[in-house]
N, C-alpha and C positions, 0 to 999 in steps of 0.2 A: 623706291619701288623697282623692283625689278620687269622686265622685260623683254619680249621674245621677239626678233623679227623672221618672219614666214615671207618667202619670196617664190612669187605667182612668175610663170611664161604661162601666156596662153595661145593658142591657133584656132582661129585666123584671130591676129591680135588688131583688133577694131578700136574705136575708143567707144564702142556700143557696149562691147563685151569687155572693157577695162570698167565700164562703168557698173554695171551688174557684177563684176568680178568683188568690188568694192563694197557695195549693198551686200552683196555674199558674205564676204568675210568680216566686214562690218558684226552681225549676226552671230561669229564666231570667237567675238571678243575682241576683234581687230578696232582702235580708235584713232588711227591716223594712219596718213599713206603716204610714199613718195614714187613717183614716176620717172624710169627710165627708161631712155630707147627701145630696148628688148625684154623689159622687165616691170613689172611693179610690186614696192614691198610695204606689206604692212605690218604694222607695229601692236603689239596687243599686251596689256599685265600678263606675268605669269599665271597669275592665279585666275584671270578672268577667261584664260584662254579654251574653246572647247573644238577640240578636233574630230568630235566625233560630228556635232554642227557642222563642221568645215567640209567632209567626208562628207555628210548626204546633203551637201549644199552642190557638190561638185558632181555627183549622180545625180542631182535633178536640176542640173544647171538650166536657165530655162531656154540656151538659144541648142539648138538640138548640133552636135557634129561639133560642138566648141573642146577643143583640148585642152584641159588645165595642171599644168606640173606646177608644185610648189614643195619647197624644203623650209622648216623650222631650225633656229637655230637664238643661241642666247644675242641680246643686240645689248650694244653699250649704253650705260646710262648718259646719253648723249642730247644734244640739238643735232634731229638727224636733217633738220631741215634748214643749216644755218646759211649756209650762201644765196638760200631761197629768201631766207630772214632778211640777206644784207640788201638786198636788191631792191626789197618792197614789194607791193603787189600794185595793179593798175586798181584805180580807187572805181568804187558799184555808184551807180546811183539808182533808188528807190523812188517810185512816183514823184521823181523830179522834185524831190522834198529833201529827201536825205543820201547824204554822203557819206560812204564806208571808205576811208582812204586810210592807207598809212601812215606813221608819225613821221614820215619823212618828206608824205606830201607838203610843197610849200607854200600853195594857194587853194587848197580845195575848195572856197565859196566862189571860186572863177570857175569852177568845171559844172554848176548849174545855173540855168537862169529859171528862177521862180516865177511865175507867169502873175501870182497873184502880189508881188513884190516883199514877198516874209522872207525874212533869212532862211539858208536851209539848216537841215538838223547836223551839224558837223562829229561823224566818228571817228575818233583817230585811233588805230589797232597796231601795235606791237606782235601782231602769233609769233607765240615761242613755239614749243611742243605742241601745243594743244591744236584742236583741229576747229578751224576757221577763221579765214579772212573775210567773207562774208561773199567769199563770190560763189558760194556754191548755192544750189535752186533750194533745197530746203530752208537755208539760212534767210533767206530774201525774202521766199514765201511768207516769214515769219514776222519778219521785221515790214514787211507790209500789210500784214493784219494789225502787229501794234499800233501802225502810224495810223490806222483808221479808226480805232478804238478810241472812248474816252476814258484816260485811264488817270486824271487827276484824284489825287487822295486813298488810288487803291494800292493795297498790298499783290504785289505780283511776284510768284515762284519760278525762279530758273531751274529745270532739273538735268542736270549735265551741261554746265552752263562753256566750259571750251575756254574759249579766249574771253568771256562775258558782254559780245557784243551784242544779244538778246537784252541780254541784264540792263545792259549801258542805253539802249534806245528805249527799254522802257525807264527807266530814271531819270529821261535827259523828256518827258511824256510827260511830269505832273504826279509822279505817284507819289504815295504815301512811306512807301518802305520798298524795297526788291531785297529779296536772299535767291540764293542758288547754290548751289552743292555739285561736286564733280569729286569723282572716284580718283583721277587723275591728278599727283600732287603738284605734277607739271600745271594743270588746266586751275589750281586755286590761285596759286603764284600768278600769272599768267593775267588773270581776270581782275587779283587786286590791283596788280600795275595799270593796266589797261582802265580802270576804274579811276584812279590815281592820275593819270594823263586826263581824262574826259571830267575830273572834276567831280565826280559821283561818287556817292556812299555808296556802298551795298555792303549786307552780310555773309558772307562766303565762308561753307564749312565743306571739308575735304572726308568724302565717304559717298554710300549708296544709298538706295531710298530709306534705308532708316533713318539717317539721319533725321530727315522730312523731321519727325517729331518732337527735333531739338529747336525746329524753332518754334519762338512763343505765338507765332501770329498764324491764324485762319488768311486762307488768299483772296482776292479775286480773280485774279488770272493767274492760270499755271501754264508753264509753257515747258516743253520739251521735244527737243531733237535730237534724237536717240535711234536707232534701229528696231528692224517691228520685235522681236523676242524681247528686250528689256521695257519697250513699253507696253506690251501684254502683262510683263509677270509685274511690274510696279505700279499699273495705272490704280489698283484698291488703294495703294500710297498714298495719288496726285488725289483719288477724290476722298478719302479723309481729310486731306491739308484743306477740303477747297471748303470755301463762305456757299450757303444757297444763293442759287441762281448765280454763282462762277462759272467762268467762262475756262474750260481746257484747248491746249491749242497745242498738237501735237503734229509733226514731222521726223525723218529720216527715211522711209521706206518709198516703195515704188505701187501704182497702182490696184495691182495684182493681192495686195498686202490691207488692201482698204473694208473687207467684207472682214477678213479676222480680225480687225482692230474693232469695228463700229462693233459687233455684234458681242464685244469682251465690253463698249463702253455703252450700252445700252443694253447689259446684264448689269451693272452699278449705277443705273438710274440717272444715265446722261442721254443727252436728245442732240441728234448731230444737227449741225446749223449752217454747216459750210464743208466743201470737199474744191481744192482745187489744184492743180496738177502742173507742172512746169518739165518736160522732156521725162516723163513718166514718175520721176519724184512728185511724191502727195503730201499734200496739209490738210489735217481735219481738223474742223472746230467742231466743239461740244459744250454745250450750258450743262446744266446738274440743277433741277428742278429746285 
């Protein structure tokens, strides 16, 4: 696949406004980023890419007096993120239950103590290209509603599944089956490794919400961390796939963004059940009657 990288300056460069810079262009087709000094670039398919989204993202940017120059250009089919790769990342921990660390981590069950004396949930992550290590506030959000769930025996949806470390904590939970699907053929690769290292099956097919109907199974939980424009235009997707009384558990977006999602998933006969918020990134949950 090919790929474009668009490189963002902004003033005053904040990391308030690198962050909304990224939810912006997110929006615009952008599915990974990398940060420099005076600069951040993001990465987006050719074909996915919409500059006319990008353009009235940057006139209604929402910090007011924010200046943003960015120039597109063709990017190599590369690991633009390899010296970041070689390094590792510092491992997350999640209600003190679960570890997001690197396969380079050497002791990760020493970096929690479980107070109720269970092992913790150990993940070991490779991110190649695809976007997440699991330290970002959506990703966490997420992986902390799975760990509260009881999800033995059920069928659970990854939609844009990244590096599959949604996929992997629900697998590593008692389910039944996990599939997921990513546009990105960096992000299938990516996820079966990563799935391959933790020990888990999962089904991974490489496409967009159509795919959804290549798999054979109804869900109970679908999950997706995606930006608010593709989960507006595919949630009639997530709730086809889903079993009655499944459970939707959606992130990528920022609070501001939480009345146009509820009011798209509560026109398809879902009942939201939860809403909660980490430095303005939001998670909604939703049942389907």
């Amino acid at each position: 696949m090919k790929y474009l990288q668009i490189t963002f300056k902004v003033s005053p460069d904040t990391e308030l406004v690198r962050e909304l810079l990224v939810a912006m262009a997110g929006e615009a087709g952008c599915d990974s980023f990398s940060e420099e000094e005076d600069m951040v670039k993001g990465y987006c398919l050719e074909d996915a890419f919409d500059e006319q989204t990008l353009k009235e993202g940057i006139s209604n940017f929402i910090l007011p007096d924010t200046k943003i120059e960015y120039k597109v250009e063709k990017a190599e089919d590369k690991n633009w993120n390899e010296e970041w790769e070689k390094a590792g990342f510092a491992p997350i921990i999640i209600n003190d239950s679960c570890v997001i660390c690197s396969v380079k981590e050497e002791n990760p069950q020493a970096l929690i103590e479980n107070a109720e004396g269970n092992s913790p949930l150990i993940i070991r992550i490779d991110p190649k290209q695809a976007f997440g290590s699991g330290t970002h506030e959506t990703t966490q959000m997420i992986v902390a509603q799975l760990l509260g769930m009881d999800l033995k025996g059920k069928n659970v949806l990854d939609c844009g599944c990244g590096t599959g470390i949604l996929s992997i904590v629900a697998a590593k939970c008692g389910t039944r089956k996990v599939c997921g699907y990513d546009i990105d053929e960096w992000s299938v690769r990516n996820t079966i490794e990563n799935a391959a290292t933790n020990n888990v099956i999962l089904e991974v097919k490489e496409g967009n919400r159509q795919i959804i109907s290549d798999f054979k199974e109804k869900f109970d939980v679908v999950i997706a961390n995606i930006n608010r424009n593709i989960l507006l235009d595919d949630m009639p997707a997530f709730v086809e796939a889903m079993k009655p009384q499944a459970t939707l558990i959606l992130s990528g977006f920022y609070e501001e963004d939480v009345a146009l999602l509820e009011e798209k998933a509560v026109s398809l006969g879902l009942k939201k059940s939860q809403c909660q918020a980490n430095r303005s990134w939001t998670c909604l949950t939703f049942h389907r009657n």
